[in-house]
ChimeraX commands (.cxc) that place a marker at each C-alpha (Angstrom):
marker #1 position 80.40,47.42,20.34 radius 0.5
marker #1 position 81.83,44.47,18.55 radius 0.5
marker #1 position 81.27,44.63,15.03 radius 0.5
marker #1 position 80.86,41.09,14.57 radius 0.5
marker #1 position 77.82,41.33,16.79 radius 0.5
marker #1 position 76.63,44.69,15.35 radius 0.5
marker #1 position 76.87,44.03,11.58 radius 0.5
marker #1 position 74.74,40.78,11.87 radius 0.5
marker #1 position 72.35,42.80,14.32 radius 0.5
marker #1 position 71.99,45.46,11.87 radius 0.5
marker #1 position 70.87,43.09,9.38 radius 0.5
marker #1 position 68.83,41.25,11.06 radius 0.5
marker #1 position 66.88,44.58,11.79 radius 0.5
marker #1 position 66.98,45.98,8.24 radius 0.5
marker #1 position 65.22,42.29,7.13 radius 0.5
marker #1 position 62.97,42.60,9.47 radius 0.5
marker #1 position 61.92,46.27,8.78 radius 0.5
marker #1 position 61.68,45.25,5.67 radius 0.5
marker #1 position 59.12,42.06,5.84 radius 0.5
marker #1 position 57.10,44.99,8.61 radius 0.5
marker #1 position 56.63,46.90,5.26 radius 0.5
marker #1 position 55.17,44.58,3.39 radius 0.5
marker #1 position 52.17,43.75,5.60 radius 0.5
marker #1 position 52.01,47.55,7.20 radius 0.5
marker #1 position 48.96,49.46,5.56 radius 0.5
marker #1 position 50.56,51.71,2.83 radius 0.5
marker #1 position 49.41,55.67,2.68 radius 0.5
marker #1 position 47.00,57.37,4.35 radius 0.5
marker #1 position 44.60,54.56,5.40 radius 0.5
marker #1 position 45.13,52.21,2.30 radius 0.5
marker #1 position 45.47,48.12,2.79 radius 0.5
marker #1 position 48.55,46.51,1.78 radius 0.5
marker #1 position 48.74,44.51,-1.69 radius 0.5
marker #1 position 46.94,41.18,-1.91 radius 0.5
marker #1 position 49.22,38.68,-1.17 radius 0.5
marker #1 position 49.84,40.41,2.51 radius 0.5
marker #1 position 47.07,42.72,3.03 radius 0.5
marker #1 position 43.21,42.23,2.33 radius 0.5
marker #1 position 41.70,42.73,-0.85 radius 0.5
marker #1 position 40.80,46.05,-1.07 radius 0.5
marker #1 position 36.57,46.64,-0.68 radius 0.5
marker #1 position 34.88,49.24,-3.10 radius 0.5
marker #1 position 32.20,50.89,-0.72 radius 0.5
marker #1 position 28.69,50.31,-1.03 radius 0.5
marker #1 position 27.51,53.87,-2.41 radius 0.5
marker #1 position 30.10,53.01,-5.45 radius 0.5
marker #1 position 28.47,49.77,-6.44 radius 0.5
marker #1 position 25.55,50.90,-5.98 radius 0.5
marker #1 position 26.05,53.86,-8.48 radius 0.5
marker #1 position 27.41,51.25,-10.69 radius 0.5
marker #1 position 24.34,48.86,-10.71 radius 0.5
marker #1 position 21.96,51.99,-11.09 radius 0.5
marker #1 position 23.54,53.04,-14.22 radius 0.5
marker #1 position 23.82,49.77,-15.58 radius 0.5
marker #1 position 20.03,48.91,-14.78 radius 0.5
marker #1 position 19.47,52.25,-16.53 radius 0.5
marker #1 position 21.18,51.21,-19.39 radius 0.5
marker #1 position 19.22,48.18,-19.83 radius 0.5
marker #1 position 16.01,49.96,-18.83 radius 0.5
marker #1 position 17.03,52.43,-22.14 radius 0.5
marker #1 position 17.97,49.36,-24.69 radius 0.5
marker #1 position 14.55,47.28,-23.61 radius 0.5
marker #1 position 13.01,50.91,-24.03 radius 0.5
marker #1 position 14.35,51.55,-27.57 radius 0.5
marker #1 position 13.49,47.71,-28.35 radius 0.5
marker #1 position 9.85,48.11,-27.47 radius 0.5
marker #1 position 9.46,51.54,-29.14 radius 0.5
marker #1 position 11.07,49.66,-32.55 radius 0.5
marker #1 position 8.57,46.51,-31.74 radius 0.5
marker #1 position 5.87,49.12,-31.32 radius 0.5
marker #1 position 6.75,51.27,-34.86 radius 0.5
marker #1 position 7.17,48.24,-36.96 radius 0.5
marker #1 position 3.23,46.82,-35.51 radius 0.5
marker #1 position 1.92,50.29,-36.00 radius 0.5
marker #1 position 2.96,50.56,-39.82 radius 0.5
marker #1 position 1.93,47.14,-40.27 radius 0.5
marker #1 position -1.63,48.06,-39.05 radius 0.5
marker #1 position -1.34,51.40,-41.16 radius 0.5
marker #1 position -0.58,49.59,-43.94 radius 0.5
marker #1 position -3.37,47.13,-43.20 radius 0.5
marker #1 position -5.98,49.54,-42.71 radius 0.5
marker #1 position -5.06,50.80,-46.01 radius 0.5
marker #1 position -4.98,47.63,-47.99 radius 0.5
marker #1 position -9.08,47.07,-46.36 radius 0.5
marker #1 position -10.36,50.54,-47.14 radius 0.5
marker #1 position -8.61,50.24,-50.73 radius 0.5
marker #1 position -10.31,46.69,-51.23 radius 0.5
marker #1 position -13.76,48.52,-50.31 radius 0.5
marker #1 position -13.89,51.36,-52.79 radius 0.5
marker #1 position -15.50,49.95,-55.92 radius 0.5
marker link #1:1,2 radius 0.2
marker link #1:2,3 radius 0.2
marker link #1:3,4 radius 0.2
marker link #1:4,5 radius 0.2
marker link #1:5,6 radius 0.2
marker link #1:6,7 radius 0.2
marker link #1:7,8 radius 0.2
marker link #1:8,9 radius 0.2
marker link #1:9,10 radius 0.2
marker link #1:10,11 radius 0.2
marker link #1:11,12 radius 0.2
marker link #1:12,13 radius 0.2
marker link #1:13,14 radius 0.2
marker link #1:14,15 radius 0.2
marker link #1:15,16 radius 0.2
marker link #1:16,17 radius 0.2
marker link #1:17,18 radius 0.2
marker link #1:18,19 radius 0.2
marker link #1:19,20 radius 0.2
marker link #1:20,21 radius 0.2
marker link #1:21,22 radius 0.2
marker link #1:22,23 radius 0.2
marker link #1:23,24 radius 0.2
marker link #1:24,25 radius 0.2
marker link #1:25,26 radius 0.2
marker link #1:26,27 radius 0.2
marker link #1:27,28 radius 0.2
marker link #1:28,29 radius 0.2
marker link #1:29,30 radius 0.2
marker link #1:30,31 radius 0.2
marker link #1:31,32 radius 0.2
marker link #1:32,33 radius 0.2
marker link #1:33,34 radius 0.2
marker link #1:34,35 radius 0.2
marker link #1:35,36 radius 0.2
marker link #1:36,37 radius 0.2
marker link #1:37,38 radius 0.2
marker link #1:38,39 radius 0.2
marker link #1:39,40 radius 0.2
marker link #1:40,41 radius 0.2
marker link #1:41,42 radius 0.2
marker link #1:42,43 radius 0.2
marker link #1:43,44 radius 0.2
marker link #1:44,45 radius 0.2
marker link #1:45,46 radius 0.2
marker link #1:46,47 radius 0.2
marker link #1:47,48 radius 0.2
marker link #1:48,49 radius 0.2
marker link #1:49,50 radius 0.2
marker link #1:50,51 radius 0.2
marker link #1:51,52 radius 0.2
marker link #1:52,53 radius 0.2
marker link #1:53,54 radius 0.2
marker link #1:54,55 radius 0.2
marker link #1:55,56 radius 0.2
marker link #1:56,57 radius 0.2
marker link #1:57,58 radius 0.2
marker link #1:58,59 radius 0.2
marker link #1:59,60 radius 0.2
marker link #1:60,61 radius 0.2
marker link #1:61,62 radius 0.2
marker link #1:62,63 radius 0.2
marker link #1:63,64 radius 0.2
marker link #1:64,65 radius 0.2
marker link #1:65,66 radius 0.2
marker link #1:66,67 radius 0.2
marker link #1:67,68 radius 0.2
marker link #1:68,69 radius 0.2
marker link #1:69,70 radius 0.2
marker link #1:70,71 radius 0.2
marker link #1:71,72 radius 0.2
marker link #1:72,73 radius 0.2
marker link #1:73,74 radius 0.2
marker link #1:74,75 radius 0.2
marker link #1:75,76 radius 0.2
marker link #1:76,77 radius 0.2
marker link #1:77,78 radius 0.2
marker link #1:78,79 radius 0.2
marker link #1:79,80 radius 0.2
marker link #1:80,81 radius 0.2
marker link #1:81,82 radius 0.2
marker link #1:82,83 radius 0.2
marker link #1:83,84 radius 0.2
marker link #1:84,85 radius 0.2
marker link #1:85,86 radius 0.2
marker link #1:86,87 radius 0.2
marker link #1:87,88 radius 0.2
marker link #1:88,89 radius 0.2
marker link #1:89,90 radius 0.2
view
């Protein structure tokens, strides 16, 4: 074969293989970067673990909030109740 057609061929090829791997799904089943592939998806059971454990996060700070709110009126009362049976006595 004539290496002035061959060389250019070859080229031609190898640039072309090349722009194929870009867009070709890399790995065992994984999507090509952004720019060429699609954005890769997290599956649902993931974000749903991930919104659990953040509800229950939130669930635990409004929990520890209320117990404080709940302390703080109890003492207040205790010390109330105290103050009213101390102003009885004679």
């Amino acid at each position: 074969m004539n290496p002035r057609i061959f060389y250019p061929a070859a080229a031609l090829i190898a640039l072309l293989m090349i722009a194929l791997s870009f867009v070709w799904p890399q790995g065992l089943g994984q999507r090509s970067p952004a720019p060429f592939g699609h954005a890769i998806e997290v599956p649902d059971y993931y974000r749903m673990v991930k919104e659990r454990d953040a509800r229950r996060q939130k669930q635990a700070a409004e929990r520890a909030q209320r117990d404080k709110l709940n302390a703080v009126h109890q003492a207040a009362q205790a010390s109330a109740s105290t103050s009213a049976f101390a102003s009885d006595a004679p």
